[in-house]
Backbone as numpy.savetxt, mean C-alpha at the origin, in Angstrom:
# Nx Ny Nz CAx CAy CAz Cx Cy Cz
5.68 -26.49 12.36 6.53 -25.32 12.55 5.78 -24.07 12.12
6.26 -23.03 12.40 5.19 -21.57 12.24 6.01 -20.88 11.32
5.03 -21.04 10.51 5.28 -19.92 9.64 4.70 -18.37 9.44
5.49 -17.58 9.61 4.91 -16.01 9.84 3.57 -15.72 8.72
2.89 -14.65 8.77 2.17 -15.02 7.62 2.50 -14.07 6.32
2.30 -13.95 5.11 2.69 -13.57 4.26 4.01 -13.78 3.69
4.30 -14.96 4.32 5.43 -15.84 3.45 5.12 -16.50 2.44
6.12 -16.35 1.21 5.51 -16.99 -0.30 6.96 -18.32 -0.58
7.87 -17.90 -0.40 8.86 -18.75 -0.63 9.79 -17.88 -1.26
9.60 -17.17 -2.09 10.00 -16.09 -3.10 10.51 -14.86 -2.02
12.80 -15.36 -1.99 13.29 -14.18 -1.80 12.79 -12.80 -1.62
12.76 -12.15 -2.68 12.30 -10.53 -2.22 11.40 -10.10 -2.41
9.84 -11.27 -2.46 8.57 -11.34 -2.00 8.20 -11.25 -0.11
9.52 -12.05 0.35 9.73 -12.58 1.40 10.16 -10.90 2.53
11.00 -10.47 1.52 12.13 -9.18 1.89 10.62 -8.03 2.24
10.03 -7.95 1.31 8.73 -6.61 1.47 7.92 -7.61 2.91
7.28 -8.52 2.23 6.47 -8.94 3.42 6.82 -8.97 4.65
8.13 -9.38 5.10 8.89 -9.18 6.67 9.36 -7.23 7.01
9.45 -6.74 5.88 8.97 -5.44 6.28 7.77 -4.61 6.79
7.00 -5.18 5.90 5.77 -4.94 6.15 5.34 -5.41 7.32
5.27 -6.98 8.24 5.07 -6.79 9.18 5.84 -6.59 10.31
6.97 -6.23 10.18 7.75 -5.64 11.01 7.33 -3.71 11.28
7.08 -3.19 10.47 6.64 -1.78 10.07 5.03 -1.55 11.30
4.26 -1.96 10.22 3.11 -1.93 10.39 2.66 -3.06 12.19
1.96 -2.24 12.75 0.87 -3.35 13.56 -0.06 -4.30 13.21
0.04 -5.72 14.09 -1.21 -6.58 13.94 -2.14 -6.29 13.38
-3.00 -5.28 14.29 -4.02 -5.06 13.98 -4.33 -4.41 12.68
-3.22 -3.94 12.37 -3.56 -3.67 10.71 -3.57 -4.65 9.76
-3.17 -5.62 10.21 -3.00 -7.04 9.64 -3.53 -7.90 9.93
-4.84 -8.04 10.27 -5.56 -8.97 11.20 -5.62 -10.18 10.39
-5.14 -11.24 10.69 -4.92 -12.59 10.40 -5.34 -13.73 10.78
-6.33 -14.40 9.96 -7.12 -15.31 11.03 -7.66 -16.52 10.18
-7.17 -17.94 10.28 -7.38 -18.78 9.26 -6.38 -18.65 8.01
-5.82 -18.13 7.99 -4.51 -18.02 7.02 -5.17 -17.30 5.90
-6.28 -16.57 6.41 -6.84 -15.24 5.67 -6.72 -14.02 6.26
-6.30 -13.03 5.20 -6.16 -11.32 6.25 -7.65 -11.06 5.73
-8.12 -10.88 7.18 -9.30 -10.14 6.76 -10.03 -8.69 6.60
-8.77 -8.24 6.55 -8.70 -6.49 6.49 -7.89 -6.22 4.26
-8.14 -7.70 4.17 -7.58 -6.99 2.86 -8.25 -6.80 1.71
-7.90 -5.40 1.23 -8.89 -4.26 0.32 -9.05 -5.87 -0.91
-10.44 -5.46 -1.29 -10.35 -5.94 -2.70 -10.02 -5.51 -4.01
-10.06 -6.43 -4.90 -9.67 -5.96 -6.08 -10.25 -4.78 -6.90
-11.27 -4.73 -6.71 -12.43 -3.97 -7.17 -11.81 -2.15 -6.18
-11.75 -2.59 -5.08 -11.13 -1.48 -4.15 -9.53 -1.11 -4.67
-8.52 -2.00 -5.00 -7.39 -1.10 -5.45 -7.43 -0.56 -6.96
-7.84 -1.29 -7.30 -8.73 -0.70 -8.89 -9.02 0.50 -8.67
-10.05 1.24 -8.10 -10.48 2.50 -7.93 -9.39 3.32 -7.03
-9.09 2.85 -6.69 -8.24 3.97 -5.55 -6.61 4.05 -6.33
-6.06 3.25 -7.46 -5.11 3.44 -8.22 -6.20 4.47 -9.21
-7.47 4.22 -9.75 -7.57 5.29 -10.57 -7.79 6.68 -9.67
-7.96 6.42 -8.60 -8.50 7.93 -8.13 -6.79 8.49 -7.84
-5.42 7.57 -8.02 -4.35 8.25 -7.90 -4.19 8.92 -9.19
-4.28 8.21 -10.21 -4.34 8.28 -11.89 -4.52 10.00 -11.76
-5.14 10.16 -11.23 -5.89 11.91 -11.69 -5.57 12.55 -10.71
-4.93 12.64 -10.01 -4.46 13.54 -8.40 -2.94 13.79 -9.01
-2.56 15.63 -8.61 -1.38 16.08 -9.17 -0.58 15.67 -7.82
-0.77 15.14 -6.59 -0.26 14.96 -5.58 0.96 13.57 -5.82
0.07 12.73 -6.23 0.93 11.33 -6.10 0.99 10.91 -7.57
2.43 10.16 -8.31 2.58 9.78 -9.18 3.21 8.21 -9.24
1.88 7.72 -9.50 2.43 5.85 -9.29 3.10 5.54 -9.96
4.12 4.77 -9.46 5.05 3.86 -10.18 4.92 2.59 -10.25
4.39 1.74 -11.35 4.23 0.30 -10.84 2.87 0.26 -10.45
2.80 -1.56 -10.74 1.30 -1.92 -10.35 1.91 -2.15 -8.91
0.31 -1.88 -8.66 -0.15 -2.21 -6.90 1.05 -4.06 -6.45
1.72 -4.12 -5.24 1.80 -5.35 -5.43 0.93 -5.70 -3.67
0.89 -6.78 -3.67 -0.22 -7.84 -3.06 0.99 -7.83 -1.55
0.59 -7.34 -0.37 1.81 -7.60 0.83 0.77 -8.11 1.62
1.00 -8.41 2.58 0.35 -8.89 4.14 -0.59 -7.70 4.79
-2.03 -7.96 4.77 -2.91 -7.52 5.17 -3.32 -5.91 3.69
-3.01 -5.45 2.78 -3.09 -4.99 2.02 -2.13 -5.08 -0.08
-1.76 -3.70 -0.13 -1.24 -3.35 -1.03 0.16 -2.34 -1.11
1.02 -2.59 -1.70 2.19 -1.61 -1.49 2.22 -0.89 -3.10
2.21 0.47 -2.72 1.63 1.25 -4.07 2.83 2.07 -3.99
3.71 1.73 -5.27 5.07 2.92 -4.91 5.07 3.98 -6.02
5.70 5.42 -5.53 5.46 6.39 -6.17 6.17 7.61 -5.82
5.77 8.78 -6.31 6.09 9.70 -5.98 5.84 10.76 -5.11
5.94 11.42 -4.36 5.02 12.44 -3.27 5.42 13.85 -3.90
4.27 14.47 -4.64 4.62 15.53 -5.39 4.48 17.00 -4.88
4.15 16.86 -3.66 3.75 17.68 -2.39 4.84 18.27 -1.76
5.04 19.18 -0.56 6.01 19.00 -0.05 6.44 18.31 1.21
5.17 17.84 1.25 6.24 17.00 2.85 4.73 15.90 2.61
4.82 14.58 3.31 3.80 13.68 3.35 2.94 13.70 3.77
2.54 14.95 5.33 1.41 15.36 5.46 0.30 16.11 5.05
1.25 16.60 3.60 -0.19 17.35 2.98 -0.41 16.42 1.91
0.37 15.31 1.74 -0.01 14.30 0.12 -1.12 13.57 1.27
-1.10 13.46 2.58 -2.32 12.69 3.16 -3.31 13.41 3.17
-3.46 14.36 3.57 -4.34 15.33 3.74 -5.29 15.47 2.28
-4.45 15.58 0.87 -5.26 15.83 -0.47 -5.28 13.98 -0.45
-4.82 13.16 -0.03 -5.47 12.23 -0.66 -6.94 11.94 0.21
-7.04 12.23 1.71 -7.97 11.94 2.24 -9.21 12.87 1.78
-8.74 14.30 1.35 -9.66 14.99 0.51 -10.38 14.70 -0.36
-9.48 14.02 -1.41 -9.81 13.32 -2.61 -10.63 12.00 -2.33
-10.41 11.45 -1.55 -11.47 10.06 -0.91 -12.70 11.08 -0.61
-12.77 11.49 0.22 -14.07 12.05 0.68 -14.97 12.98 -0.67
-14.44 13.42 -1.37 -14.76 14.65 -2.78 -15.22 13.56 -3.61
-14.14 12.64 -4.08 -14.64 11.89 -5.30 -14.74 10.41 -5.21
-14.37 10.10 -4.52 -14.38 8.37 -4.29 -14.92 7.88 -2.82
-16.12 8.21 -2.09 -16.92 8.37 -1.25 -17.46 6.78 -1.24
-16.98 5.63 -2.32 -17.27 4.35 -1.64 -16.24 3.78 -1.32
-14.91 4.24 -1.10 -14.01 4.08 -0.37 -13.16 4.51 0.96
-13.80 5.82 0.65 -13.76 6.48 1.95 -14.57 5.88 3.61
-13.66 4.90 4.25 -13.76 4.70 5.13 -13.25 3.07 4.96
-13.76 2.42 4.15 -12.98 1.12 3.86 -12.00 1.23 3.14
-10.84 2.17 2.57 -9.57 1.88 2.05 -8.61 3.09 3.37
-7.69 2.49 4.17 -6.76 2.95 5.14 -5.34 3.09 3.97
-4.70 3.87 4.18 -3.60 4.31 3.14 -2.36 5.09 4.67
-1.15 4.40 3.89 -0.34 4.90 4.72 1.21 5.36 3.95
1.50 6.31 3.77 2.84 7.05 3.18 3.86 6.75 3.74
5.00 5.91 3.37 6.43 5.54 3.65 7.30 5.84 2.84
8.05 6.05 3.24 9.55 6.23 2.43 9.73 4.38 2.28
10.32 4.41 0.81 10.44 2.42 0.87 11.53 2.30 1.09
11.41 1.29 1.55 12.66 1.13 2.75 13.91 -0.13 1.84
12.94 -1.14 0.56 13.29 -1.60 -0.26 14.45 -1.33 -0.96
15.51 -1.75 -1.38 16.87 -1.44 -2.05 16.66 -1.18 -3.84
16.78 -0.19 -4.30 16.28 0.12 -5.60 16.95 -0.83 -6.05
15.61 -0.88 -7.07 16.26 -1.98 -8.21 17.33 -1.33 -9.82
17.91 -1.92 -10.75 19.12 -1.71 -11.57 18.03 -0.50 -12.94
16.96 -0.98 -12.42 15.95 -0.16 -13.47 15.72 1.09 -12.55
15.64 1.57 -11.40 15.52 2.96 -10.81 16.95 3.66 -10.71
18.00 2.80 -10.67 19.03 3.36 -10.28 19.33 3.94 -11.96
18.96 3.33 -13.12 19.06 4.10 -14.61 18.24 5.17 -14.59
Protein backbone atom coordinates (compact mmCIF):
# COMPACT_ATOMS: atom_id res chain seq x y z
CA UNK A 1 0.00 0.00 0.00
CA UNK A 2 1.42 3.69 -0.58
CA UNK A 3 2.30 5.57 1.70
CA UNK A 4 2.64 9.41 0.96
CA UNK A 5 6.02 10.46 1.95
CA UNK A 6 6.76 12.24 5.10
CA UNK A 7 4.44 10.21 7.07
CA UNK A 8 5.69 9.42 10.70
CA UNK A 9 2.65 7.89 12.38
CA UNK A 10 2.51 10.82 14.80
CA UNK A 11 -0.99 12.78 14.54
CA UNK A 12 0.15 16.39 14.19
CA UNK A 13 3.54 15.36 12.76
CA UNK A 14 1.22 13.88 10.14
CA UNK A 15 -1.14 17.35 10.17
CA UNK A 16 2.24 19.75 9.09
CA UNK A 17 3.60 17.13 6.73
CA UNK A 18 0.18 16.73 4.59
CA UNK A 19 0.31 20.48 4.58
CA UNK A 20 3.35 20.81 3.51
CA UNK A 21 2.89 18.66 0.65
CA UNK A 22 -0.24 19.77 -0.22
CA UNK A 23 1.20 23.64 -0.16
CA UNK A 24 4.38 23.27 -1.69
CA UNK A 25 5.31 21.44 -5.28
CA UNK A 26 7.06 18.08 -6.02
CA UNK A 27 9.70 19.43 -7.21
CA UNK A 28 10.47 21.14 -4.15
CA UNK A 29 10.26 17.93 -2.61
CA UNK A 30 12.06 15.73 -4.75
CA UNK A 31 11.68 12.23 -3.39
CA UNK A 32 13.46 9.34 -4.47
CA UNK A 33 14.28 6.05 -2.56
CA UNK A 34 12.41 7.16 0.47
CA UNK A 35 15.12 9.93 0.59
CA UNK A 36 14.35 13.82 -0.12
CA UNK A 37 17.12 14.77 -1.83
CA UNK A 38 16.72 18.45 -1.75
CA UNK A 39 16.96 18.36 2.07
CA UNK A 40 19.14 21.23 3.68
CA UNK A 41 21.55 19.76 6.14
CA UNK A 42 22.13 20.10 9.53
CA UNK A 43 25.13 22.02 9.36
CA UNK A 44 22.88 24.28 6.74
CA UNK A 45 19.85 24.99 9.23
CA UNK A 46 22.35 25.63 11.92
CA UNK A 47 23.69 28.63 10.06
CA UNK A 48 20.78 30.00 8.49
CA UNK A 49 18.80 29.89 12.14
CA UNK A 50 21.97 31.81 13.25
CA UNK A 51 22.01 34.16 10.37
CA UNK A 52 18.06 34.68 11.59
CA UNK A 53 19.48 35.08 15.30
CA UNK A 54 20.92 38.58 14.18
CA UNK A 55 18.44 39.98 11.45
CA UNK A 56 15.88 42.74 12.99
CA UNK A 57 13.54 41.36 10.17
CA UNK A 58 12.55 37.86 11.46
CA UNK A 59 12.08 36.70 15.07
CA UNK A 60 12.18 32.79 15.54
CA UNK A 61 10.02 31.04 17.51
CA UNK A 62 10.96 27.52 18.21
CA UNK A 63 13.48 25.11 16.95
CA UNK A 64 13.59 24.42 13.26
CA UNK A 65 11.19 21.26 12.92
CA UNK A 66 12.18 18.46 10.27
CA UNK A 67 8.90 18.45 7.34
CA UNK A 68 9.06 16.78 3.89
CA UNK A 69 11.76 17.87 1.64
CA UNK A 70 13.10 20.67 4.23
CA UNK A 71 12.50 22.68 7.54
CA UNK A 72 9.49 24.64 9.00
CA UNK A 73 10.98 27.70 10.90
CA UNK A 74 8.10 29.62 12.71
CA UNK A 75 8.25 33.21 13.65
CA UNK A 76 7.65 36.51 13.34
CA UNK A 77 7.74 38.93 10.15
CA UNK A 78 8.92 42.17 11.66
CA UNK A 79 8.70 43.99 8.33
CA UNK A 80 5.77 45.21 6.81
CA UNK A 81 4.49 42.96 4.42
CA UNK A 82 6.53 39.48 3.44
CA UNK A 83 8.04 40.82 0.45
CA UNK A 84 10.45 42.94 1.99
CA UNK A 85 11.25 40.19 5.03
CA UNK A 86 12.29 38.18 1.56
CA UNK A 87 14.02 40.64 0.02
CA UNK A 88 16.39 41.47 3.56
CA UNK A 89 16.59 37.90 4.04
CA UNK A 90 17.89 37.21 0.50
CA UNK A 91 20.13 40.31 1.18
CA UNK A 92 21.36 38.93 4.20
CA UNK A 93 22.24 35.45 2.39
CA UNK A 94 24.14 37.13 -0.22
CA UNK A 95 26.07 40.01 2.48
CA UNK A 96 26.80 37.49 5.15
CA UNK A 97 26.14 33.92 4.68
CA UNK A 98 27.43 33.50 0.95
CA UNK A 99 27.82 29.52 1.62
CA UNK A 100 24.32 29.31 1.63
CA UNK A 101 23.30 31.49 -0.70
CA UNK A 102 22.13 29.43 -3.46
CA UNK A 103 21.79 26.03 -1.63
CA UNK A 104 19.27 27.14 1.17
CA UNK A 105 15.56 28.07 -0.81
CA UNK A 106 13.35 29.78 2.01
CA UNK A 107 9.75 30.40 1.64
CA UNK A 108 7.37 32.85 3.96
CA UNK A 109 3.82 31.50 4.96
CA UNK A 110 1.35 32.47 7.12
CA UNK A 111 1.01 28.88 9.29
CA UNK A 112 -1.75 27.54 8.47
CA UNK A 113 -1.31 25.14 11.78
CA UNK A 114 -4.01 25.66 14.69
CA UNK A 115 -2.17 27.52 17.61
CA UNK A 116 -1.25 25.67 20.25
CA UNK A 117 -2.72 26.40 24.36
CA UNK A 118 0.94 27.95 24.84
CA UNK A 119 0.46 30.78 21.88
CA UNK A 120 -3.01 31.31 22.59
CA UNK A 121 -1.47 32.45 26.55
Amino acid sequence: RFKPPGLTGDPDKDRVNNMINTLFPSTLRRFENDVYTTQPTTEQITSFTKLLTTTKSFVQQGQPEEIPGGYLIRGLNRLDNATELIKSLDDELITRQQDLNGEVRFFYIMDPTPPTEEQIE
